[in-house]
PDB file of N, CA, C and O in Angstrom:
ATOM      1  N   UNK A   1     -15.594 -15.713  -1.026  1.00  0.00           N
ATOM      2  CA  UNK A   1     -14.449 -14.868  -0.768  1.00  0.00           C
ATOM      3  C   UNK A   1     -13.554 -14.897  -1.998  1.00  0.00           C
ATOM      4  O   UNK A   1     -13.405 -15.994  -2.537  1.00  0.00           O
ATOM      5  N   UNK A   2     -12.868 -13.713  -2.572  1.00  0.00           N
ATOM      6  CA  UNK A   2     -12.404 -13.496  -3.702  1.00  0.00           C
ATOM      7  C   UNK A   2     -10.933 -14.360  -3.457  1.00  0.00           C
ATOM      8  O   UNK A   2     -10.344 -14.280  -2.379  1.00  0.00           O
ATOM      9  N   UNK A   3     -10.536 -15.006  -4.337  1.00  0.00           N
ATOM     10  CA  UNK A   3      -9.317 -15.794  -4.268  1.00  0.00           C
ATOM     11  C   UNK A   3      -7.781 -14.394  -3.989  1.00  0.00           C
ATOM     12  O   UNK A   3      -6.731 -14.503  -3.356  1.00  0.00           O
ATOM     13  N   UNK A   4      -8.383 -13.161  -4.838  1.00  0.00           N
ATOM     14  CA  UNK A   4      -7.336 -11.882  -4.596  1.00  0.00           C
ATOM     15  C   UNK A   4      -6.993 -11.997  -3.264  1.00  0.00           C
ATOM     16  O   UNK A   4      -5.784 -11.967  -3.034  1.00  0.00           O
ATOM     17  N   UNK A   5      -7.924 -12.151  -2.103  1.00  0.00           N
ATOM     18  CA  UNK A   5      -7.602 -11.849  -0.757  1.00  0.00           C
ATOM     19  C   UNK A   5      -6.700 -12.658  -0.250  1.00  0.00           C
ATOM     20  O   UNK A   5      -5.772 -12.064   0.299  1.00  0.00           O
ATOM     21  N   UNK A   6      -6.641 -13.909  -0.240  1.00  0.00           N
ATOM     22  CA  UNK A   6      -5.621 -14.965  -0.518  1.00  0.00           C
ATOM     23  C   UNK A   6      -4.304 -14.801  -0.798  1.00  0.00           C
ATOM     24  O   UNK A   6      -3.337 -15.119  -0.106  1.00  0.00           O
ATOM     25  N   UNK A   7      -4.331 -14.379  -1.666  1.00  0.00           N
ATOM     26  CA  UNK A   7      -2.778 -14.555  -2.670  1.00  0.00           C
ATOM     27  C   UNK A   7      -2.162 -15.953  -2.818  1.00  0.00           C
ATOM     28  O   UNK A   7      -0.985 -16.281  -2.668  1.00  0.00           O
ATOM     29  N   UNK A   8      -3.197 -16.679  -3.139  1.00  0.00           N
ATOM     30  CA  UNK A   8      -2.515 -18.190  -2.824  1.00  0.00           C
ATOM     31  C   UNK A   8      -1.672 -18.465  -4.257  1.00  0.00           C
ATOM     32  O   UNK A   8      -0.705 -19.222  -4.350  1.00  0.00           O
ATOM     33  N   UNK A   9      -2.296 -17.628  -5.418  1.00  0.00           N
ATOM     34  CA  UNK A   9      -1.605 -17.872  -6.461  1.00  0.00           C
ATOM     35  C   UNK A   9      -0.704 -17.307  -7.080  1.00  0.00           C
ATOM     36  O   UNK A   9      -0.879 -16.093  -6.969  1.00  0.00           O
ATOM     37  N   UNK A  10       0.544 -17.628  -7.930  1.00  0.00           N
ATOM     38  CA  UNK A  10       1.066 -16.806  -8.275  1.00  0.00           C
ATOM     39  C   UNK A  10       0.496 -16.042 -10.291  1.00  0.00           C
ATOM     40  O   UNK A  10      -0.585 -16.474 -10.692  1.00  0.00           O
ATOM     41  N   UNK A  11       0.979 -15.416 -10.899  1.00  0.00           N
ATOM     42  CA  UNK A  11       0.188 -15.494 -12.227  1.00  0.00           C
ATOM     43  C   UNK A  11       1.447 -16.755 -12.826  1.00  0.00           C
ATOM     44  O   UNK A  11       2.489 -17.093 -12.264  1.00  0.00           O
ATOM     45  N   UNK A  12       0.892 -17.221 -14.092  1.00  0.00           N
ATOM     46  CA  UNK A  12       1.572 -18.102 -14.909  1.00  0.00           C
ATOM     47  C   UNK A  12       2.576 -17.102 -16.115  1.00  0.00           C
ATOM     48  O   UNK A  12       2.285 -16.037 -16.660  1.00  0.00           O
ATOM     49  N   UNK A  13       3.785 -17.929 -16.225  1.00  0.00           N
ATOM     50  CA  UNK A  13       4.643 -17.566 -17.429  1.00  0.00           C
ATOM     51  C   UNK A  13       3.759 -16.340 -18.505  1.00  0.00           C
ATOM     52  O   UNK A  13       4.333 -15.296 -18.817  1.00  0.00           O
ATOM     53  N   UNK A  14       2.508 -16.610 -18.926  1.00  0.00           N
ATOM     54  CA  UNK A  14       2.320 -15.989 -19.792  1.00  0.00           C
ATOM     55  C   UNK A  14       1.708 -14.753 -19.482  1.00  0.00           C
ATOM     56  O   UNK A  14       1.792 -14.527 -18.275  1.00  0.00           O
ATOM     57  N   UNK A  15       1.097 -13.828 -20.146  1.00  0.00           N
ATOM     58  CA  UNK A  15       0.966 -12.180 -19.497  1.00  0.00           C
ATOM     59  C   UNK A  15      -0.442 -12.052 -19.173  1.00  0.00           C
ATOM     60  O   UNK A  15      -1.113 -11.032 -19.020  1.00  0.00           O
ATOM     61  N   UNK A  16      -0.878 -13.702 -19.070  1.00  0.00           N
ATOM     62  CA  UNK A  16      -2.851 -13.501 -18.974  1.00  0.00           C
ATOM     63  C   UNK A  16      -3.215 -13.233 -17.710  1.00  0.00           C
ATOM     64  O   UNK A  16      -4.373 -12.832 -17.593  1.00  0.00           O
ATOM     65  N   UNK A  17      -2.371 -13.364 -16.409  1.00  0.00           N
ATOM     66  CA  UNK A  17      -2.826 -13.293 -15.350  1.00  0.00           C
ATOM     67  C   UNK A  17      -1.714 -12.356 -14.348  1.00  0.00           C
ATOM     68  O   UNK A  17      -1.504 -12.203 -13.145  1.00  0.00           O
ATOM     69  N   UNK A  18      -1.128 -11.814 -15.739  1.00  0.00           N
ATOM     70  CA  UNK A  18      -0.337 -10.539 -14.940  1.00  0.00           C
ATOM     71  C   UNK A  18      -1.020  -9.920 -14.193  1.00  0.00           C
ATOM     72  O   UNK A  18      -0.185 -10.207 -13.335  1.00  0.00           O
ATOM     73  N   UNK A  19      -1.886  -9.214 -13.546  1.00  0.00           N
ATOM     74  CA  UNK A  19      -2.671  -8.218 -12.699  1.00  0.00           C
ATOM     75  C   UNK A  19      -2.936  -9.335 -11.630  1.00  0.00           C
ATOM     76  O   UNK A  19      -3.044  -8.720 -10.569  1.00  0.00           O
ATOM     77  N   UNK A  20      -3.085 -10.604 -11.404  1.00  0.00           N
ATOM     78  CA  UNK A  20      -3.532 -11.499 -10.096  1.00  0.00           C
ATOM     79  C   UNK A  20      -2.490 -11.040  -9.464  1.00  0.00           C
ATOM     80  O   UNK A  20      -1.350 -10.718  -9.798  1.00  0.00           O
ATOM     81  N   UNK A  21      -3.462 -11.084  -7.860  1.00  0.00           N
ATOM     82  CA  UNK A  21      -2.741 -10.952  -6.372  1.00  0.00           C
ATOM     83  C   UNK A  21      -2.256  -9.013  -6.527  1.00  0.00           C
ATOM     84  O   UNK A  21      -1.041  -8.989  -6.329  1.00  0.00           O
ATOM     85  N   UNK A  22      -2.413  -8.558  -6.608  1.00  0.00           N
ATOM     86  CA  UNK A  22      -1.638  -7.093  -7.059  1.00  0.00           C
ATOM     87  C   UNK A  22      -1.962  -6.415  -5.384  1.00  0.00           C
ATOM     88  O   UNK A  22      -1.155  -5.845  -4.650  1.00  0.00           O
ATOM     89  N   UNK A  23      -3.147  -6.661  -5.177  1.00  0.00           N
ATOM     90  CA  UNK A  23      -3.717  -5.900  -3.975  1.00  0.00           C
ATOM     91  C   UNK A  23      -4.115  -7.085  -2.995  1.00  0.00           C
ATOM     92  O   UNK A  23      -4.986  -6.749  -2.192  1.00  0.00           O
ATOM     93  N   UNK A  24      -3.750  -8.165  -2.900  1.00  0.00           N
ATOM     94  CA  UNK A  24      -3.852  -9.046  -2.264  1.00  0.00           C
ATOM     95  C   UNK A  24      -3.881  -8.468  -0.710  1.00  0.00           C
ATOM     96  O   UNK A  24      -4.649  -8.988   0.100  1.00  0.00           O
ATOM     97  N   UNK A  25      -3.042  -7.404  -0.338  1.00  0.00           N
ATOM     98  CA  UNK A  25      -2.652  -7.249   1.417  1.00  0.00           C
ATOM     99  C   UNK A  25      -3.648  -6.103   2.090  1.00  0.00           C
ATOM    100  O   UNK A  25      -3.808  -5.819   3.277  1.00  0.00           O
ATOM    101  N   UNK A  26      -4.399  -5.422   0.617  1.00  0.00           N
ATOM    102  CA  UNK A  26      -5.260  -4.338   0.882  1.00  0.00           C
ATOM    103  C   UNK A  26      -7.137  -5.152   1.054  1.00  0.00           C
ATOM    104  O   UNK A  26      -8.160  -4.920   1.699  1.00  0.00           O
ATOM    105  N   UNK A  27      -6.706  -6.054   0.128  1.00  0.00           N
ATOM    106  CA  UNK A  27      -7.879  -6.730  -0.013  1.00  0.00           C
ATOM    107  C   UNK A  27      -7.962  -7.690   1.118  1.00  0.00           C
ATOM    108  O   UNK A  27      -9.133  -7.895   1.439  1.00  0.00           O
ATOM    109  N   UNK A  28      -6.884  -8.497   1.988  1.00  0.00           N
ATOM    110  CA  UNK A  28      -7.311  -8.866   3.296  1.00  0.00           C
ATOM    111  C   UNK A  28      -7.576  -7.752   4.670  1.00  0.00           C
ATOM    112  O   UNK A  28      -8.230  -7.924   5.699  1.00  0.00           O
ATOM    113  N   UNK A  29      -6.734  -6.511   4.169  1.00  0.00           N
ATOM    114  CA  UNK A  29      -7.532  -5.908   5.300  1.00  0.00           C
ATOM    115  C   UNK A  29      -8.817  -5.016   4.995  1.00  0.00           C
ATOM    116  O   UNK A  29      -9.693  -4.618   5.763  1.00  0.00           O
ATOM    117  N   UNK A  30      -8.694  -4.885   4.014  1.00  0.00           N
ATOM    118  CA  UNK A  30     -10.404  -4.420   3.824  1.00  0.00           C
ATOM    119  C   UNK A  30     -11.499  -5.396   4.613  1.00  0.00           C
ATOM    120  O   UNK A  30     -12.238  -4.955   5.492  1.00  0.00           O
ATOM    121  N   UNK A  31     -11.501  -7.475   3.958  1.00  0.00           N
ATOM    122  CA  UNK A  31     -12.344  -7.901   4.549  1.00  0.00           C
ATOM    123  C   UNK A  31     -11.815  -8.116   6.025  1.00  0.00           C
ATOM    124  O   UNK A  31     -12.643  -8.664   6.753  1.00  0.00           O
ATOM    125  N   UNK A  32     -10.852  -7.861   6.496  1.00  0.00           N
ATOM    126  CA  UNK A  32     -10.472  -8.471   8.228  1.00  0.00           C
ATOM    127  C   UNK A  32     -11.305  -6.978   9.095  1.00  0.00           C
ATOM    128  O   UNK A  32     -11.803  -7.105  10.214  1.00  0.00           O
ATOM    129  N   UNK A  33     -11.310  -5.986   8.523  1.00  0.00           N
ATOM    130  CA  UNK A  33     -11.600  -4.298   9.127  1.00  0.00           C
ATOM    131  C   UNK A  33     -13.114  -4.296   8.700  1.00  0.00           C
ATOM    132  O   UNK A  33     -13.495  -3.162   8.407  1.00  0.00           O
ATOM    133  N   UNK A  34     -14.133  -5.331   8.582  1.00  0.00           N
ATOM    134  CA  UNK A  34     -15.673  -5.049   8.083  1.00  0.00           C
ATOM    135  C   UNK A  34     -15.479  -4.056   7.489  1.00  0.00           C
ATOM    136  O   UNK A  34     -16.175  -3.273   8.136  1.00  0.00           O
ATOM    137  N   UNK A  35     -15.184  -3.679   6.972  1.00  0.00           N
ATOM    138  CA  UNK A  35     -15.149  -1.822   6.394  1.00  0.00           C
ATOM    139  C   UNK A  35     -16.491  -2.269   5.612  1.00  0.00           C
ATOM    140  O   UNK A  35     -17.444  -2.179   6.385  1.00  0.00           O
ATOM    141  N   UNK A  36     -16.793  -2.624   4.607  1.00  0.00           N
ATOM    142  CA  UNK A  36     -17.811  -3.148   4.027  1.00  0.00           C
ATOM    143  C   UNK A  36     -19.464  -2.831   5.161  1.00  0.00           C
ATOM    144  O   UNK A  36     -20.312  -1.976   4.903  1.00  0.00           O
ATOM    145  N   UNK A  37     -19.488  -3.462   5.947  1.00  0.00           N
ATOM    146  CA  UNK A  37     -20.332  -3.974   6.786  1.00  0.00           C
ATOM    147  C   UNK A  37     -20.418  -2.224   7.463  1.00  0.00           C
ATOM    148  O   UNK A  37     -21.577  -1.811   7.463  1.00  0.00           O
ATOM    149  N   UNK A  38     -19.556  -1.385   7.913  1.00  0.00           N
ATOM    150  CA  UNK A  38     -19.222   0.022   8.318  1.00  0.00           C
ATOM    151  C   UNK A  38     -20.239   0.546   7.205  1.00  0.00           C
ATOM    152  O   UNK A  38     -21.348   1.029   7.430  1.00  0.00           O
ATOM    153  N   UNK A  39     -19.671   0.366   6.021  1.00  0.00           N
ATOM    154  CA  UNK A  39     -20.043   1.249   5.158  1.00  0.00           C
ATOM    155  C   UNK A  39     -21.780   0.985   4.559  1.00  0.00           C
ATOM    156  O   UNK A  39     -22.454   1.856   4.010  1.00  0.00           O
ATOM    157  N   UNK A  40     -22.098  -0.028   4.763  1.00  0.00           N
ATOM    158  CA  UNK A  40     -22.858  -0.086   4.720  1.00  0.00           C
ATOM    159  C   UNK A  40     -24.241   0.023   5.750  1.00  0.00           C
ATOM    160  O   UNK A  40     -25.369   0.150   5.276  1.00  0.00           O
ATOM    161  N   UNK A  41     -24.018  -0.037   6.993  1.00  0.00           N
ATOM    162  CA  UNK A  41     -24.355   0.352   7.601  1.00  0.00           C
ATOM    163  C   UNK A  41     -24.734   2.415   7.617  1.00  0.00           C
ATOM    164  O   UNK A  41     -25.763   3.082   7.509  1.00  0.00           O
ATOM    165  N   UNK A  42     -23.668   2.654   7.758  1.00  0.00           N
ATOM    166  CA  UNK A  42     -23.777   4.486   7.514  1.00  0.00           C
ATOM    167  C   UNK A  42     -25.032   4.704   6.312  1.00  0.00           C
ATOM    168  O   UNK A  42     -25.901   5.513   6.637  1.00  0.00           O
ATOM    169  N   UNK A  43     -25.201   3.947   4.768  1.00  0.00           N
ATOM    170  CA  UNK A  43     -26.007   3.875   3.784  1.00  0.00           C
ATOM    171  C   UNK A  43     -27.477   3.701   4.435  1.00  0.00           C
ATOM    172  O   UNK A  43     -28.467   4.361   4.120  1.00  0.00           O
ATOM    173  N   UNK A  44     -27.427   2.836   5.257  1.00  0.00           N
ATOM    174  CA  UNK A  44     -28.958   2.284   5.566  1.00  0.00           C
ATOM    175  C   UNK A  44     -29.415   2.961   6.909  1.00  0.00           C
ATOM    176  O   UNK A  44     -30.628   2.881   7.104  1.00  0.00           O
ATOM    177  N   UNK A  45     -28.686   3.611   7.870  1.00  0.00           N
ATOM    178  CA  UNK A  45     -29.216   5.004   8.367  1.00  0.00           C
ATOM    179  C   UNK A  45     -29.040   6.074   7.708  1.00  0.00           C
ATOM    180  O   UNK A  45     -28.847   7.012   8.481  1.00  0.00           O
ATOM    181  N   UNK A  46     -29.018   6.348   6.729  1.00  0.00           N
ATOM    182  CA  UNK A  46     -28.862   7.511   6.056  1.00  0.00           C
ATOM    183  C   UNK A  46     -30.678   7.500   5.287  1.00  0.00           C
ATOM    184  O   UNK A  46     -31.498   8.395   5.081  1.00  0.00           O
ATOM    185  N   UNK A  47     -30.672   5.917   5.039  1.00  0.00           N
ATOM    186  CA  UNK A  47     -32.083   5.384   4.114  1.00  0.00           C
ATOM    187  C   UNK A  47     -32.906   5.504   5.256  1.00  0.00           C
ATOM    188  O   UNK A  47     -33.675   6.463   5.186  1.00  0.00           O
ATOM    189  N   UNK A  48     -32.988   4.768   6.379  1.00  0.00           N
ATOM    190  CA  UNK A  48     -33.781   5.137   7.508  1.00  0.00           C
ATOM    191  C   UNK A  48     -34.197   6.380   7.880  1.00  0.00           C
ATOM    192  O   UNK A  48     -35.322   6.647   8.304  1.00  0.00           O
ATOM    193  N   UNK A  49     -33.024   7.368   7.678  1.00  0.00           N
ATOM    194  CA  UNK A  49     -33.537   8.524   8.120  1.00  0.00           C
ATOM    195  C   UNK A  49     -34.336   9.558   7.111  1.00  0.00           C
ATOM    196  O   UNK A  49     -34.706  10.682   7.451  1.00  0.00           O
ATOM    197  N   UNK A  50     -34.535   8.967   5.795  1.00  0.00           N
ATOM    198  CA  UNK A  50     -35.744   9.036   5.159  1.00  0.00           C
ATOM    199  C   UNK A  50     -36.890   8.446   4.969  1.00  0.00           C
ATOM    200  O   UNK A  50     -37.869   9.045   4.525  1.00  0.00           O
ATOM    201  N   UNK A  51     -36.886   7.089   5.314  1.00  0.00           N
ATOM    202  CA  UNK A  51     -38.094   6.441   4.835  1.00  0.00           C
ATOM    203  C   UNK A  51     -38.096   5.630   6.266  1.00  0.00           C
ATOM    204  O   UNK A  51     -37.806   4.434   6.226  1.00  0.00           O
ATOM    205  N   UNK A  52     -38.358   6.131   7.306  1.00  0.00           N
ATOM    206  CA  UNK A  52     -37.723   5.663   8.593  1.00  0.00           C
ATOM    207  C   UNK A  52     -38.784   4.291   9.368  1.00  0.00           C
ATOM    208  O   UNK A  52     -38.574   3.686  10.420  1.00  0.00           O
ATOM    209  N   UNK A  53     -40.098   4.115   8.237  1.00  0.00           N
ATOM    210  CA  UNK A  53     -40.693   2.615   8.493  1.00  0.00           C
ATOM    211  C   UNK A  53     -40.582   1.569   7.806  1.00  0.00           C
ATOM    212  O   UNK A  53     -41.430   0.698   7.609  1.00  0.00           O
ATOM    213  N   UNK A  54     -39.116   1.670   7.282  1.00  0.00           N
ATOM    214  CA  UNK A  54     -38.770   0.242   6.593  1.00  0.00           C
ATOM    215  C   UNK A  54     -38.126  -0.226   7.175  1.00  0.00           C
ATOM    216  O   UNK A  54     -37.078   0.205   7.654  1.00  0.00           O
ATOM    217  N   UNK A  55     -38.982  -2.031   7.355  1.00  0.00           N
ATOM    218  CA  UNK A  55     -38.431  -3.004   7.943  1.00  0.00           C
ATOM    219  C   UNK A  55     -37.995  -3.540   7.919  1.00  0.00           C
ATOM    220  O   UNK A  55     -37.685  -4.235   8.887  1.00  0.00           O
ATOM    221  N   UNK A  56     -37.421  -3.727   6.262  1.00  0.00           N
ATOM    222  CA  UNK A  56     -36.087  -4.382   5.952  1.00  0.00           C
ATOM    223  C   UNK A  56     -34.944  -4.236   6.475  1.00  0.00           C
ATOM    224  O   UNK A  56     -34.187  -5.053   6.999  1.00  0.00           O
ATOM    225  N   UNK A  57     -34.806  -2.363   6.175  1.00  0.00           N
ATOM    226  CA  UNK A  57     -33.839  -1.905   6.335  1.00  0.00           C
ATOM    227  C   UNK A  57     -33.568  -1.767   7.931  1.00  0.00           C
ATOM    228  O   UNK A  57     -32.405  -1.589   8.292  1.00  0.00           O
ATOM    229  N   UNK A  58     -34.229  -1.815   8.545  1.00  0.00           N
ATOM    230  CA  UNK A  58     -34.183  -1.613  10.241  1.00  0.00           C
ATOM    231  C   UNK A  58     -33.341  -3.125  10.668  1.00  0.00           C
ATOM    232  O   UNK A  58     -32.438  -3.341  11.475  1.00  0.00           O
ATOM    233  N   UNK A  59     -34.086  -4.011   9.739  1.00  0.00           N
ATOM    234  CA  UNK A  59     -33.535  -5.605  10.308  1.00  0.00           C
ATOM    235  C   UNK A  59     -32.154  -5.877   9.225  1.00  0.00           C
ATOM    236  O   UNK A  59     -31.413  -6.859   9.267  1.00  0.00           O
ATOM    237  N   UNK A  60     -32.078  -4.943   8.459  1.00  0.00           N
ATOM    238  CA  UNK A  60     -30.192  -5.058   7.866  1.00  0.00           C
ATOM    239  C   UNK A  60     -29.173  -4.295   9.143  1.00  0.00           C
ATOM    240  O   UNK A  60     -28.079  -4.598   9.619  1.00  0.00           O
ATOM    241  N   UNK A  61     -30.041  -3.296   9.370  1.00  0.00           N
ATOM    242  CA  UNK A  61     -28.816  -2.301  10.272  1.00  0.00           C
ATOM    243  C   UNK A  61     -28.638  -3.439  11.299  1.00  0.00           C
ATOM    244  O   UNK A  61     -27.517  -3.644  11.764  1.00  0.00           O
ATOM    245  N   UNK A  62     -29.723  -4.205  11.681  1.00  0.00           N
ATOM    246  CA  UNK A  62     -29.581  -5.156  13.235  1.00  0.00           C
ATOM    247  C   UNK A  62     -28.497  -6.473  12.894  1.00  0.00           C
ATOM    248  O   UNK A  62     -27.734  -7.163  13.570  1.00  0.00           O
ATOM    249  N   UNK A  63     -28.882  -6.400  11.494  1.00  0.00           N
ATOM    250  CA  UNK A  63     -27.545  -7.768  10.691  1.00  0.00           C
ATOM    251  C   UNK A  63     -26.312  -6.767  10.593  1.00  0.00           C
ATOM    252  O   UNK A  63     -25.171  -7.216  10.489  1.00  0.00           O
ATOM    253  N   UNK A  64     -26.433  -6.112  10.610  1.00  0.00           N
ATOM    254  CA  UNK A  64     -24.578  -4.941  10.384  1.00  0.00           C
ATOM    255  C   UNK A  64     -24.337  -4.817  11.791  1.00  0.00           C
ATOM    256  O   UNK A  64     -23.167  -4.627  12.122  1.00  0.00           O
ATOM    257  N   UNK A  65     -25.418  -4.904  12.897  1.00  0.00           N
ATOM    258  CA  UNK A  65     -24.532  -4.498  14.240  1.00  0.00           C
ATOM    259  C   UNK A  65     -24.289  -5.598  14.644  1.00  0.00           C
ATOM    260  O   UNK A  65     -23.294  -5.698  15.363  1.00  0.00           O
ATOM    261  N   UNK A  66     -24.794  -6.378  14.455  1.00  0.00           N
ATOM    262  CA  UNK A  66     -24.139  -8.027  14.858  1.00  0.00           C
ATOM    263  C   UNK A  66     -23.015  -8.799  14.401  1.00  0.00           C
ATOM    264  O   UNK A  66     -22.543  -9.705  15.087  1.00  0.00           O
ATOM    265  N   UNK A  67     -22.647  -8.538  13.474  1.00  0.00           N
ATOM    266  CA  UNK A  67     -21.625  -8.350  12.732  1.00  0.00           C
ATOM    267  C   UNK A  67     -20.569  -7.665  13.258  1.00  0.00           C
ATOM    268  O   UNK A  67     -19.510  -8.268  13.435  1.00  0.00           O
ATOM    269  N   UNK A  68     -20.691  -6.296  13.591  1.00  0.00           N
ATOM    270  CA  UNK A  68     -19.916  -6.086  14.050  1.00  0.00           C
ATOM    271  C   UNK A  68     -19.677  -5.289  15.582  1.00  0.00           C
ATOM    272  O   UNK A  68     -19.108  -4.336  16.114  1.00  0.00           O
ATOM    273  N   UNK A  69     -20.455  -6.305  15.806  1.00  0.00           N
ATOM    274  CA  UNK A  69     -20.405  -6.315  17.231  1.00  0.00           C
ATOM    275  C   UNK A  69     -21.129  -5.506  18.290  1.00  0.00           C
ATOM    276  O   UNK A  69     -20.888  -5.800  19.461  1.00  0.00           O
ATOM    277  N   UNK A  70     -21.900  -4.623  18.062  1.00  0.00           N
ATOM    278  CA  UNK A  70     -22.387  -3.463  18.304  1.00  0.00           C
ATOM    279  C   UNK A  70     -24.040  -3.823  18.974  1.00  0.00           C
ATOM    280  O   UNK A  70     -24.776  -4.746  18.626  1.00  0.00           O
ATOM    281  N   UNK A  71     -24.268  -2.921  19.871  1.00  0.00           N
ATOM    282  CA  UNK A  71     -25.788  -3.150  20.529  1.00  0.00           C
ATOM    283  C   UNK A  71     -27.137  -2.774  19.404  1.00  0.00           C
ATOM    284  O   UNK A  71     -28.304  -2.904  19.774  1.00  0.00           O
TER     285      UNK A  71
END
């Protein structure tokens, strides 16, 4: 997990870590909202619905609905 999501830090005196934490509140709800796991999911029926006997991809969509919760 990216330390950004956090915001545990602040940057230091000098201008090297000016940009840390910037999106810190977007970046915890991105990972709290699976959006990730959403979006990827939509990708791999989209792949299914071309190449629709891959078994990888059949047993990722079954890891994305478990995840998020889904039958």
């Amino acid at each position: 997990m990216p330390v950004l999501a956090k915001g545990l830090h602040k940057a230091k005196k000098t201008k090297k870590q000016r940009k840390f934490g910037r999106n810190a509140a977007s970046c915890l709800s991105y990972k709290n909202s699976n959006r990730r796991e959403r979006n990827k999911l939509v990708r791999l029926r989209k792949h299914l619905s071309r190449f629709g006997g891959d078994r990888c991809a059949t047993v990722a969509v079954d890891r994305c609905k478990a995840v998020l919760g889904m039958k």
